[in-house]
N, C-alpha and C positions, 0 to 999 in steps of 0.2 A: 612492477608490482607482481609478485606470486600470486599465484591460484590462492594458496592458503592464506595471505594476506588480506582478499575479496573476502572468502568465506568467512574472516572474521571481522571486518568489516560490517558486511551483512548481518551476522550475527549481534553486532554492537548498537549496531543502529534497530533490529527485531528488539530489542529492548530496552531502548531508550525510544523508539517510537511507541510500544505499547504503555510502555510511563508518563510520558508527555500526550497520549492519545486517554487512558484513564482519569488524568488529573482535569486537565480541559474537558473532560464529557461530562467531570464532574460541576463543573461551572456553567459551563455553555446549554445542558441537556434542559435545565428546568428555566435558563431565563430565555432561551432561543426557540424553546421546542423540542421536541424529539426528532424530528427528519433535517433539520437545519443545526441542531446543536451538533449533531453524531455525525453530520456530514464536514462541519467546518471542523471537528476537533479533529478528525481523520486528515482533514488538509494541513491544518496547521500541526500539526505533530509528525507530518512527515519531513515537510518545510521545518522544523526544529532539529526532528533528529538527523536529517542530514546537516544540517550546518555543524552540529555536534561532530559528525562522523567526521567532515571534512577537516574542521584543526585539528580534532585527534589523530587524524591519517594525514596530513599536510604532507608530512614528509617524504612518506610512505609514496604518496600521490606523485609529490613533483620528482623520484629519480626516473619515472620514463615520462612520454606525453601525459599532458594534464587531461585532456578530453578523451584520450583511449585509457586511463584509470578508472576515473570517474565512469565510463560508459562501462565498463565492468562492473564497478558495483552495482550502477544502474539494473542493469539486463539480467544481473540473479537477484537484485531485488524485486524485482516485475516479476521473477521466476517462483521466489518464495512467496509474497504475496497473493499472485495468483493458485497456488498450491493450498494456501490454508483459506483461501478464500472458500475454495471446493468442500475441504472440508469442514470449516467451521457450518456450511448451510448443508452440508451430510448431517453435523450433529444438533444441526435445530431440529428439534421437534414443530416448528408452526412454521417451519421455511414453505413447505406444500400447501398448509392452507392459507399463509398469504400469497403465496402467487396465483393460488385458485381464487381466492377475494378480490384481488387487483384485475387477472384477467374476466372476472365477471362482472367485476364494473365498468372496465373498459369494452368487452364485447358482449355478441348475444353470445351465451355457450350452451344452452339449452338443449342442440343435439349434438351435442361434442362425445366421440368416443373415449373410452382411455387413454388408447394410444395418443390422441389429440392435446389431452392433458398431459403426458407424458413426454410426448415433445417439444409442446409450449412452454413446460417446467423447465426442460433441458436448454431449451433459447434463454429463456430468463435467466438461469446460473450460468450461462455462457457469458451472456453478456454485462453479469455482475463483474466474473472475473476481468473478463476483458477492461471495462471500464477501471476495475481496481488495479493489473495491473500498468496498464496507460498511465494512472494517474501515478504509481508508485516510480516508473521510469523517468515520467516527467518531471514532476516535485523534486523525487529521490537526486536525478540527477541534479536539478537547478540547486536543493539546499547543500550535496557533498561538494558542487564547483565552487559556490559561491565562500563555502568555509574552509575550502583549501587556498585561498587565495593569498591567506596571509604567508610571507617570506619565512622560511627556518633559514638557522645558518647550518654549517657545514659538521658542527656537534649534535643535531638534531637529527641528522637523518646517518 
């Protein structure tokens, strides 16, 4: 599988996971909640659009190993997710005052400097990414293996 093959890949699944992540948030947000609706529609639309990517790319997948494919798209999906993770919470404007609501409810911060606040901020988007890309690697790869699995023939690929 080519480099350019991944990248679009990646790119197919960036937009079928944001389709399948919009439509489920729109069902799941008001009867689950807001932290549990937006959490599960984020799981399950990744677990969708990789199964998606995987028949689409079957073929693509099975002319070298099926696990060092698959682990390619994986690791620049974990790569892009975690990139726009950063900047999606650059272009929140209330990203900063909920992590300063959270970590006030969680500690005393009463004589907490800025800098304090500024690196506690920076842990916190660190370890959103982190967490998001984990889970993109994880999912990503479990839905593009499990939907390569079906057989092409020899006109398919």
């Amino acid at each position: 599988m080519k480099f350019s093959d991944v990248i679009y890949a990646v790119a197919v699944f960036a937009v079928i996971d944001v389709l399948v992540y919009f439509g489920l948030g729109i069902v799941l947000i008001p009867s689950m909640g807001s932290y549990w609706g937006l959490n599960s529609s984020a799981m399950v639309s990744l677990l969708v659009a990789g199964l998606i990517v995987g028949l689409v790319f079957a073929g693509r997948i099975q002319e070298e190993s099926r696990i060092r494919a698959v682990g390619k798209i994986a690791v620049l999906l974990a790569v892009f997710v975690g990139v726009s993770a950063v900047m999606s919470s650059a272009a929140n404007a209330y990203y900063s005052v909920s992590v300063k609501e959270s970590l006030q409810n969680t500690y005393s911060t009463g004589a907490w400097t800025t800098t304090d606040w500024y690196v506690y901020e920076q842990l916190y988007l660190v370890g959103g990414v982190a967490l998001n890309g984990l889970l993109a690697l994880v999912l990503g790869f479990v839905g593009v293996y499990a939907g390569s699995m079906r057989k092409t023939s020899a006109k398919t690929k």
